[in-house]
C-alpha positions as CSV (number, residue, x, y, z in Angstrom):
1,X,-12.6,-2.9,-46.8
2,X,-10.3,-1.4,-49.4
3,X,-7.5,1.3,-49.0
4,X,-7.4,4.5,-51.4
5,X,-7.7,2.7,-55.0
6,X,-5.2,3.4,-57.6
7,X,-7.9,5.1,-59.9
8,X,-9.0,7.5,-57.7
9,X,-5.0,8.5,-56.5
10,X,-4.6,8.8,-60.2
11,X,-7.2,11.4,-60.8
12,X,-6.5,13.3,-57.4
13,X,-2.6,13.6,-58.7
14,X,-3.9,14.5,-62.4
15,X,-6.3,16.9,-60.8
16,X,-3.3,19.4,-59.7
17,X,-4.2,22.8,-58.0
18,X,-5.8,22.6,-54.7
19,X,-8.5,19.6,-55.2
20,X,-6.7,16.9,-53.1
21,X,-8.9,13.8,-52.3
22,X,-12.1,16.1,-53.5
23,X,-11.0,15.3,-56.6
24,X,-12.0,11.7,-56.3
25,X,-15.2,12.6,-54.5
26,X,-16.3,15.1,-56.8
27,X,-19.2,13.3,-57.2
28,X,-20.0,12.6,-53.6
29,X,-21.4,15.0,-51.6
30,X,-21.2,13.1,-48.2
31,X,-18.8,11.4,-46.4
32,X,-18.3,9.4,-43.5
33,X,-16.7,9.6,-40.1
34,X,-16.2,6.4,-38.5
35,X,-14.8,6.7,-35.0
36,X,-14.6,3.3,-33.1
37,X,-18.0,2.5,-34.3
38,X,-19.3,5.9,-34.1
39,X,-20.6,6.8,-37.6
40,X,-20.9,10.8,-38.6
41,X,-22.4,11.9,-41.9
42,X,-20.6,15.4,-43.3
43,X,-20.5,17.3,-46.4
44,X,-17.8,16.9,-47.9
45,X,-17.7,21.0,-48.2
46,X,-18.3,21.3,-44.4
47,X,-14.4,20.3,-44.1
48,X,-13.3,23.2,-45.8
49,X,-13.7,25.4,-42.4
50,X,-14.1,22.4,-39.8
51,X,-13.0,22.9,-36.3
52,X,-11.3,19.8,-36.4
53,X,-8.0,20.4,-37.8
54,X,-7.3,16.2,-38.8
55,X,-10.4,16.3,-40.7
56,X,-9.9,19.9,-42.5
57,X,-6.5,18.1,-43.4
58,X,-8.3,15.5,-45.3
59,X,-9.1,17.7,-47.8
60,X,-5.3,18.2,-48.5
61,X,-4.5,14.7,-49.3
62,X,-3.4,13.6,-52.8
63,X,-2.2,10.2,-52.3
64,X,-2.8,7.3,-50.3
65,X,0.0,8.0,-47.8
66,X,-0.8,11.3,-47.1
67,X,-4.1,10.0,-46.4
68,X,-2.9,7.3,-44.1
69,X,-0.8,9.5,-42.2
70,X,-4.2,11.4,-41.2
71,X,-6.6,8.5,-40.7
72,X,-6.0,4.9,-40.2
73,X,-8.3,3.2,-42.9
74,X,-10.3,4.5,-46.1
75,X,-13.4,2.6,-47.6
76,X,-13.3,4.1,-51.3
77,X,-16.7,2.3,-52.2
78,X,-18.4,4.2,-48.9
79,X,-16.1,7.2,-48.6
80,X,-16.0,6.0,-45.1
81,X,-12.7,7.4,-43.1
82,X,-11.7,5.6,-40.0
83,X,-10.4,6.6,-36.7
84,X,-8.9,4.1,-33.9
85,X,-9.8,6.6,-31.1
86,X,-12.0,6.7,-28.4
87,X,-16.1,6.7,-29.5
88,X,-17.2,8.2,-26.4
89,X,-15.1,10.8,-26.9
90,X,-16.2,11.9,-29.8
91,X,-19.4,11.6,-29.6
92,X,-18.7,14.6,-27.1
93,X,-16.4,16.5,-29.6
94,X,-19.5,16.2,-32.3
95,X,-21.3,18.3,-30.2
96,X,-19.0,21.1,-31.3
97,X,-19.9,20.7,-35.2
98,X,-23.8,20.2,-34.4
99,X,-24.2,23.0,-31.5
100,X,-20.8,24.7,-31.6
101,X,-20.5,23.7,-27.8
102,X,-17.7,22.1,-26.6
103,X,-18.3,20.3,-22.8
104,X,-15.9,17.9,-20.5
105,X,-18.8,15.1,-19.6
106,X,-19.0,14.8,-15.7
107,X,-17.9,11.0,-15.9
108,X,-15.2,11.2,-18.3
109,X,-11.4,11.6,-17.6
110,X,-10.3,15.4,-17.6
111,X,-6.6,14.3,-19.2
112,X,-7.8,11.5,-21.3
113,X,-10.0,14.1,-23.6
114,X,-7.2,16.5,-23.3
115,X,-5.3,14.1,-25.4
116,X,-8.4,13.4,-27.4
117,X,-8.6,17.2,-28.1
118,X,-5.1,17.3,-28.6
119,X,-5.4,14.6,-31.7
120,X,-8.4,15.8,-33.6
121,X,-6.8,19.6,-33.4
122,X,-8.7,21.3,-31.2
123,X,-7.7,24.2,-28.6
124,X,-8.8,23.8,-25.5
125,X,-10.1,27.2,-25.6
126,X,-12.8,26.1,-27.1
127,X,-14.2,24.3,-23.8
128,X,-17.0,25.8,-21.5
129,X,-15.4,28.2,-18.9
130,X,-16.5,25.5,-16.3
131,X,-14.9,22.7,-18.0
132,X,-11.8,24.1,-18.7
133,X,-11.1,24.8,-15.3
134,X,-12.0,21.6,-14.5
135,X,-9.8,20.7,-16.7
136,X,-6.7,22.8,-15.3
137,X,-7.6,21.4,-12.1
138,X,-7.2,17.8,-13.1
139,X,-3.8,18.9,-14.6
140,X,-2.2,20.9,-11.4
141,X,-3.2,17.5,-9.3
142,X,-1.7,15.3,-11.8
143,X,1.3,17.7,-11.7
144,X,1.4,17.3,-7.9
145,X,0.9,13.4,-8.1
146,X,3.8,13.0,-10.3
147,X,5.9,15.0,-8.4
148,X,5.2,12.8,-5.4
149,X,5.8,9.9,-7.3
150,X,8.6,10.5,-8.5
151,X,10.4,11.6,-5.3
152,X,8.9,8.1,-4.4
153,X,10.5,6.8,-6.8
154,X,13.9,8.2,-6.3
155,X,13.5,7.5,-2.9
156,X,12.7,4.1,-3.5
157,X,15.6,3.1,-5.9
158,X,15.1,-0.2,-8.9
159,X,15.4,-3.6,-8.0
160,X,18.4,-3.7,-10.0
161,X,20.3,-1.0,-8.3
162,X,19.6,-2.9,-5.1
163,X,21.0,-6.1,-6.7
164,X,23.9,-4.2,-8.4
165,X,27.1,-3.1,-5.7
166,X,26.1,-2.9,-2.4
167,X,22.8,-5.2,-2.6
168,X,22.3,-5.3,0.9
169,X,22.8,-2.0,2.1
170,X,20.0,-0.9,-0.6
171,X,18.0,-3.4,0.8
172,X,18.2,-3.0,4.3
173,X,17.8,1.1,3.7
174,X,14.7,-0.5,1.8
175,X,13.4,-2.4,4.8
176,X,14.0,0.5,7.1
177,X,12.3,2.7,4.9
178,X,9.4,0.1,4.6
179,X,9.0,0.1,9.4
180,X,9.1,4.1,9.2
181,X,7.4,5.2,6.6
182,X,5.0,2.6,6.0
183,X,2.8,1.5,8.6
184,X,0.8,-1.1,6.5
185,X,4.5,-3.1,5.3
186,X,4.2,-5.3,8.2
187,X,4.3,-6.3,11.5
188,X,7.5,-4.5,12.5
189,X,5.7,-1.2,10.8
190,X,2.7,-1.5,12.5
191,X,4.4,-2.0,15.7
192,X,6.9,1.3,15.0
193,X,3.5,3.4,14.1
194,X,2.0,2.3,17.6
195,X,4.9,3.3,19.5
196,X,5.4,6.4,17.8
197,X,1.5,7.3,18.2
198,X,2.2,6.5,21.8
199,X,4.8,8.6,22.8
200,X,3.1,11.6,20.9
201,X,0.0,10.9,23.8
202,X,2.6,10.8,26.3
203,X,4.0,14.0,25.6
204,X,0.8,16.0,25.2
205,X,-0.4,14.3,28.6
206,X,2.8,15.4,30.1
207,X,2.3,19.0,28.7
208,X,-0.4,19.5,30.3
209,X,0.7,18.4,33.8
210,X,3.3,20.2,33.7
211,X,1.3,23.5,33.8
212,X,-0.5,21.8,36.6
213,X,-0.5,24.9,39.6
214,X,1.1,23.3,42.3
215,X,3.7,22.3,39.4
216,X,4.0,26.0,38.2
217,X,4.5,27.3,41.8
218,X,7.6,25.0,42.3
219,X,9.1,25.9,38.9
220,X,8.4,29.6,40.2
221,X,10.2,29.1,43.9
222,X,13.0,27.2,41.8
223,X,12.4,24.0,43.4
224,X,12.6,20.4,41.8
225,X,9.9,17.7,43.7
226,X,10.2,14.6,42.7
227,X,6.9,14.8,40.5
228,X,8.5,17.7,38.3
229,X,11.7,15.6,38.1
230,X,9.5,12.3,37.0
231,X,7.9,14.5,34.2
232,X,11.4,15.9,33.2
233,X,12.6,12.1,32.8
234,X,9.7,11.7,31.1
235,X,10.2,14.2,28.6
236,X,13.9,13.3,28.1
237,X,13.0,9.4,27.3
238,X,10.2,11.3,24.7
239,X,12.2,13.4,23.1
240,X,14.8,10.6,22.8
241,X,12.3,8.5,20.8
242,X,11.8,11.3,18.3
243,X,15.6,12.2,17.7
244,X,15.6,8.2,16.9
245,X,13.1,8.2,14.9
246,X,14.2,11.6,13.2
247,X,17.7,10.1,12.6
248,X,16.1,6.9,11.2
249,X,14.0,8.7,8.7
250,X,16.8,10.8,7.7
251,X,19.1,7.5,7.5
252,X,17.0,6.2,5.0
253,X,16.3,9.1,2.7
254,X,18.0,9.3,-0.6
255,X,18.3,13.0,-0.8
256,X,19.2,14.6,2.6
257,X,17.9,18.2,1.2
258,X,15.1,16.9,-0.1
259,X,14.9,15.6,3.2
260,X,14.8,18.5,5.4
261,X,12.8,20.3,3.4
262,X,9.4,18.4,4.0
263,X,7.6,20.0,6.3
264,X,6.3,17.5,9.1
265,X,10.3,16.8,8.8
266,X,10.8,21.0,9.6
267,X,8.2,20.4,12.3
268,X,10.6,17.9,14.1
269,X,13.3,20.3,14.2
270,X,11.2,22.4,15.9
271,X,10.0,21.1,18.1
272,X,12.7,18.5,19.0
273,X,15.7,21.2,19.2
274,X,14.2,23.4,21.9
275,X,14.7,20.5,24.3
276,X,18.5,20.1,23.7
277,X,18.8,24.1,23.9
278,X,17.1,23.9,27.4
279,X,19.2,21.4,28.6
280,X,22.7,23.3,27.5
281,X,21.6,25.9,28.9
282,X,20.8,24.0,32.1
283,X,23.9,23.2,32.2
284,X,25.8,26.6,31.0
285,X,23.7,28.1,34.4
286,X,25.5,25.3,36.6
287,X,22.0,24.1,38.0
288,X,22.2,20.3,35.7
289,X,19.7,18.9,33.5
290,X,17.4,18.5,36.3
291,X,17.6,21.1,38.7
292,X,15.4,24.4,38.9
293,X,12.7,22.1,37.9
294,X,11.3,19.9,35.5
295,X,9.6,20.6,32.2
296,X,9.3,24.7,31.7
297,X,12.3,24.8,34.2
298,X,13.7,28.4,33.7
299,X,17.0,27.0,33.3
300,X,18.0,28.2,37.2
301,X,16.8,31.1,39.4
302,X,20.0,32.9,40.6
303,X,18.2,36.3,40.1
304,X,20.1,37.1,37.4
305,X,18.7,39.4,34.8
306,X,20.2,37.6,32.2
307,X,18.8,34.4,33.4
308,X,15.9,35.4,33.9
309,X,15.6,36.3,30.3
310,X,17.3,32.9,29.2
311,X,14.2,31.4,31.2
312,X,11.6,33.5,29.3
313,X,13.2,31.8,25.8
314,X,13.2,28.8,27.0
315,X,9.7,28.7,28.6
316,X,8.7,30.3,24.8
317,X,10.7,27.4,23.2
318,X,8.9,24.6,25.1
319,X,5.7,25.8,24.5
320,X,7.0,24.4,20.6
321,X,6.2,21.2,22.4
322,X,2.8,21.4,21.4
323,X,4.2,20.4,17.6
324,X,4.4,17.4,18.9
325,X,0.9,16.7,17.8
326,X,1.4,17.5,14.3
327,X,3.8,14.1,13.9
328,X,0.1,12.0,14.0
329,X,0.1,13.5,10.4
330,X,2.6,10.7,9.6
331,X,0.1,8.3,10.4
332,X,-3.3,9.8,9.8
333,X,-4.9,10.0,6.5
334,X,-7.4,12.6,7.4
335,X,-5.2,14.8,8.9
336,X,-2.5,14.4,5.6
337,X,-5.9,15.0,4.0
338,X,-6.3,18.1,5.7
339,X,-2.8,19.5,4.7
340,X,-3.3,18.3,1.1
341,X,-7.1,20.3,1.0
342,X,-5.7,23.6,2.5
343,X,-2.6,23.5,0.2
344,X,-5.3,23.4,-3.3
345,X,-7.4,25.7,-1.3
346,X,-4.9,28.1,-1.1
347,X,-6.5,30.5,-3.6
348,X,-10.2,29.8,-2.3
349,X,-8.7,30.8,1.1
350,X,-7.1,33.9,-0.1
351,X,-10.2,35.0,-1.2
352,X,-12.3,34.3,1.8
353,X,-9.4,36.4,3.6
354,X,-10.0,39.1,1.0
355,X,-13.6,39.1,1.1
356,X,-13.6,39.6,5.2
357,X,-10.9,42.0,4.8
358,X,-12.9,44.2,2.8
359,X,-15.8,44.0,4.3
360,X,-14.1,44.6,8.0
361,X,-13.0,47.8,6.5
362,X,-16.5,48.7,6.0
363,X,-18.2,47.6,8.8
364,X,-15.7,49.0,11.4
365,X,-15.6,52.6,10.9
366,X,-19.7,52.6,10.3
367,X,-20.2,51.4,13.3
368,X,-17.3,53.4,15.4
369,X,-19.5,56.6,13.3
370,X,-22.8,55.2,14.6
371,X,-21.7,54.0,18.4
372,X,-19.3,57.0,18.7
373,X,-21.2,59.8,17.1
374,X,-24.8,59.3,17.4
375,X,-24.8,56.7,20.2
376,X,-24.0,57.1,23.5
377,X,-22.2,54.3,24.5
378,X,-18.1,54.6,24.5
379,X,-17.1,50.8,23.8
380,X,-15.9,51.6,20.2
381,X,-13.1,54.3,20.9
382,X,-11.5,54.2,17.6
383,X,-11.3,52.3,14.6
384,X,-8.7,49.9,15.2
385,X,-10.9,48.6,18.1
386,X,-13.8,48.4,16.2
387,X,-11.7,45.8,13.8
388,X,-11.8,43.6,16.6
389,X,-15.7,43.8,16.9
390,X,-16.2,43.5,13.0
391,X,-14.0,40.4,13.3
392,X,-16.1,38.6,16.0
393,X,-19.1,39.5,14.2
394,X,-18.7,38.9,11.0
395,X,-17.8,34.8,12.3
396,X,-21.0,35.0,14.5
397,X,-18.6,34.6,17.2
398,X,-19.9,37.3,19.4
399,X,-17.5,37.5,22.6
400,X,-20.2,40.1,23.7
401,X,-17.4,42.9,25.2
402,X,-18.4,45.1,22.8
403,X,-22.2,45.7,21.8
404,X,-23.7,48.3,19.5
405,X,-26.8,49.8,21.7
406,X,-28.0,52.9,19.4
407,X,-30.6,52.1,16.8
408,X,-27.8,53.0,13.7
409,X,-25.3,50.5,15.7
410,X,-27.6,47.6,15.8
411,X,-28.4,48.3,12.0
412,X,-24.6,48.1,11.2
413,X,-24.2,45.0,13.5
414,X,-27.4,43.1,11.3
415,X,-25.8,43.9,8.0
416,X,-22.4,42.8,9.4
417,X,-23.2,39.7,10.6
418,X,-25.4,38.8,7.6
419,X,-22.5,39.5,5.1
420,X,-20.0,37.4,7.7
421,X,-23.0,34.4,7.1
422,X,-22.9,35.1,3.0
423,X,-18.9,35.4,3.2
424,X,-18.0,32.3,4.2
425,X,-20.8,30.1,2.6
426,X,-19.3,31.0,-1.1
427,X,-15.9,29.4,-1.0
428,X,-17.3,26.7,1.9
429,X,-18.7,23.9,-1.3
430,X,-15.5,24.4,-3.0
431,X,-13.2,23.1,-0.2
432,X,-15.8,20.9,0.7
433,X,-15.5,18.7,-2.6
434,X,-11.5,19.3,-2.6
435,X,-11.4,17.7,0.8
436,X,-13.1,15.0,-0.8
437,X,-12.1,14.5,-3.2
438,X,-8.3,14.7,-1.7
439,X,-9.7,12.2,0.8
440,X,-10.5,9.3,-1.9
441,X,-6.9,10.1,-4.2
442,X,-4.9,9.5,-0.9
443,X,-7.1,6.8,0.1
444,X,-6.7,5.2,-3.6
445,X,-2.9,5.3,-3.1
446,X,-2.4,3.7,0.0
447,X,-4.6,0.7,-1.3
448,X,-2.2,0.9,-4.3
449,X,0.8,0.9,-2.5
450,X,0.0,-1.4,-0.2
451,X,-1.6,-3.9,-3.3
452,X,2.2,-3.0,-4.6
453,X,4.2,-3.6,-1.7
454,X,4.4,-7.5,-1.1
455,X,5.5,-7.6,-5.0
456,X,8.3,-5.1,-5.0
457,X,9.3,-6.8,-1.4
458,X,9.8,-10.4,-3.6
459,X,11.8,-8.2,-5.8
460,X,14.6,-6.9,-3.8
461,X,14.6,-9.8,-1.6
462,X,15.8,-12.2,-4.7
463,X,19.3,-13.1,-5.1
464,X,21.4,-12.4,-8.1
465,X,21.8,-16.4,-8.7
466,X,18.5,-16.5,-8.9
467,X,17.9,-13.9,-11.5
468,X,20.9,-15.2,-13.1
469,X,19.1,-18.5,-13.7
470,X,15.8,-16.9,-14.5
471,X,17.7,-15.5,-17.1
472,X,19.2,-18.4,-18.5
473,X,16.5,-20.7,-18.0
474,X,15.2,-19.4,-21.7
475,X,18.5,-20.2,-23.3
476,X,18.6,-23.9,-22.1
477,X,15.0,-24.3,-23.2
478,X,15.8,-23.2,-26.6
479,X,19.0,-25.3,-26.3
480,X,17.1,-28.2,-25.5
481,X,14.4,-28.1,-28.5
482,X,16.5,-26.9,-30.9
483,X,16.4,-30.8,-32.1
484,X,12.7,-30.4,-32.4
485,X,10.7,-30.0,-35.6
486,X,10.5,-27.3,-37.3
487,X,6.6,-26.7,-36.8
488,X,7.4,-26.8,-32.7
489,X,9.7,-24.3,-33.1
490,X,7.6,-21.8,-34.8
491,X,5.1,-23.1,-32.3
492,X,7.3,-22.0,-29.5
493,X,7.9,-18.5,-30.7
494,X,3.6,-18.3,-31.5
């Protein structure tokens, strides 16, 4: 196979004006495209207007390095060009010269033929309406992936750093990081999972005995049985968990901001603080941390207007406790799946909000006209209460306190609930595939991170006297044949 002969670059310089290369293939009227294998036959005119912009550039070449620069081999005798690039690819991308379609295949890589797009010259305009918002898709997740990794990654720190000044406390903020965050590290994370998963149960169990009646009617006559004082103990040794585990996680984050601005990490505050500002003011009323009753204690019943009003707060603050729930996101791929799928929903979400907006606005003062004016029933009042009813009926809820009897009424209430069906069935197969698709990325990276984990472990946990004689273990071996041969030295280096 034979690069751009001297002959030819000889007449194509000679030539002068705007002939290029066509000045050696004036006498061929085809040439050949040659992509990994993939072989296209073109005219040689065709590339005058091509919507490939590398190939209309061939046409420009006059000598052998312009032409190089473009493609990256040239059969003279064949007028074959050559292109180290993905076949598949373009086997795709030929569609566009044959049909003047352009489509992203179903099993290809959304990025990888934006970078195939990207070399031949082609806008991604070009692509189907469907595919390129497939296509933007594919680049907002990657976006969000790489921003997670690299937070990861700052998080996580090099080996080197670790081995550099202070070595050990980089890898014992490495090891903490491993128990809290990562439940599939070890034993010791597996273990700190469990308990955490625990007390969670506890506290929601607790929760709900403490709004137990005979529970409720104590905390009301100020009283403090020993049952409401065994569920405030059990609330403080709880809440005393969580503020651990809060301060650990926070201990072993690189960037405290960053830090307190996730939001399961926001979640904690809330519903962690509320517990301490019940117990001050506890104590500010002079009752202690234990009197006036347990959990939902209204901080002391002197009669006081003012603490009465500090009890309402604080009643309103330990409902928060119901947060509590939302820390089994740490540790529960479906439910992290959950957040991740309502966060790309956000748009199809906004419009299903939209859509039952509108078509409340509708539905509500026809049927207030048809109950109100023509009907004789007096349910629907006004048309603010007949929101309410367009709202229940539209999610085929049907609480049944207010019912349409006239004929126009029950008309309105059909067409309502049949839009409320069609409503929420068009954005319902979009989040559908999101979820699962969000399901099998967060799935794929805890099998990669857990794959990754034993081998970055071995890395921080090697000493620098070890490294050190890693690294000069290639020196002595060259030391020590240096009074070899010369064929085992270039051997060696082979």
């Amino acid at each position: 196979m034979a690069l751009l002969p001297r002959p030819v670059e000889q007449t194509c310089v000679a030539g002068g004006g705007g002939g290029g290369l066509g000045g050696g293939l004036g006498s061929a009227r085809h040439i050949i495209i040659n992509v990994g294998g993939c072989r296209l036959r073109l005219p040689w005119a065709s590339l005058a207007h091509c919507p490939l912009a590398r190939l209309e550039r061939l046409r420009t070449c006059r000598s052998q390095d312009e032409l190089l620069r473009i493609c990256d081999d040239y059969d003279a005798g064949r007028d074959e060009f050559f292109f180290d690039r993905n076949p598949c690819a373009f086997r795709t991308i030929a569609a566009l010269l044959r049909a003047g379609k352009l489509r992203l295949l179903r099993d290809s890589c959304a990025l990888a033929f934006r970078d195939e797009l990207a070399y031949w010259g082609i806008d991604e305009a070009r692509l189907e309406r469907c595919c390129l918002r497939r296509l933007r898709r594919r680049e907002e997740e990657a976006a969000e992936a790489e921003r997670g990794a690299g937070s990861g990654r700052a998080s996580v720190g090099s080996p080197e750093h670790a081995l550099g000044s202070g070595g050990r406390l980089a890898r014992g903020r490495r090891l903490l990081r491993d128990v809290v965050e990562n439940p599939h590290s070890g034993l010791a994370g597996k273990l700190f999972a469990c308990i955490s998963v625990s007390f969670v149960a506890i506290t929601a169990v607790g929760l709900c005995l403490s709004t137990m009646p005979d529970i409720r009617a104590e905390e009301e006559r100020g009283e403090c049985s020993p049952k409401c004082r065994n569920l405030f103990v059990l609330e403080t040794v709880c809440v005393a968990w969580f503020s651990l585990e809060f301060l650990l996680r926070s201990v072993q984050a690189e960037s405290k901001c960053a830090f307190l601005r996730t939001p399961l990490n926001i979640i904690d505050i809330l519903a962690i603080l509320p517990f301490y500002v019940s117990l001050l003011v506890d104590l500010a009323a002079g009752g202690g941390p234990g009197a006036g009753g347990g959990p939902g204690s209204a901080g002391g019943a002197g009669g006081n207007k003012l603490l009465e009003r500090a009890g309402l707060v604080l009643r309103l603050l330990r409902a928060l406790r119901v947060l509590y729930v939302m820390r089994l996101a740490r540790h529960s791929l479906g439910l992290r799946t959950l957040g991740l799928t309502a966060r790309r929903c956000a748009r199809e979400l906004g419009l299903l909000l939209l859509f039952l907006c509108v078509a409340m606005a509708l539905f509500a003062p026809l049927v207030h006209l048809a109950e109100r004016e023509l009907g004789a029933r007096r349910d629907f009042s006004s048309v603010p209460a007949s929101y309410w009813w367009a709202v229940i009926s539209m999610t085929t809820v049907g609480y049944g306190d207010m019912v349409p009897r006239s004929l126009p009424g029950q008309v309105v209430a059909l067409s309502s609930i049949l839009s409320g069906i069609l409503l929420l069935a068009f954005p319902v197969t979009s989040i559908f595939h999101t979820f699962s698709r969000s399901y099998s990325e967060l799935k794929e990276q805890q099998q990669r991170a857990a794959s990754l984990e034993p081998a970055l472990r071995e890395d921080s946990t090697r000493s620098p006297i070890e490294d050190r004689d890693s690294a000069d273990s290639p020196d002595d071996a060259l030391a020590a044949g240096g009074t070899d041969s010369g064929d085992s030295g270039a051997g060696q280096w082979a």
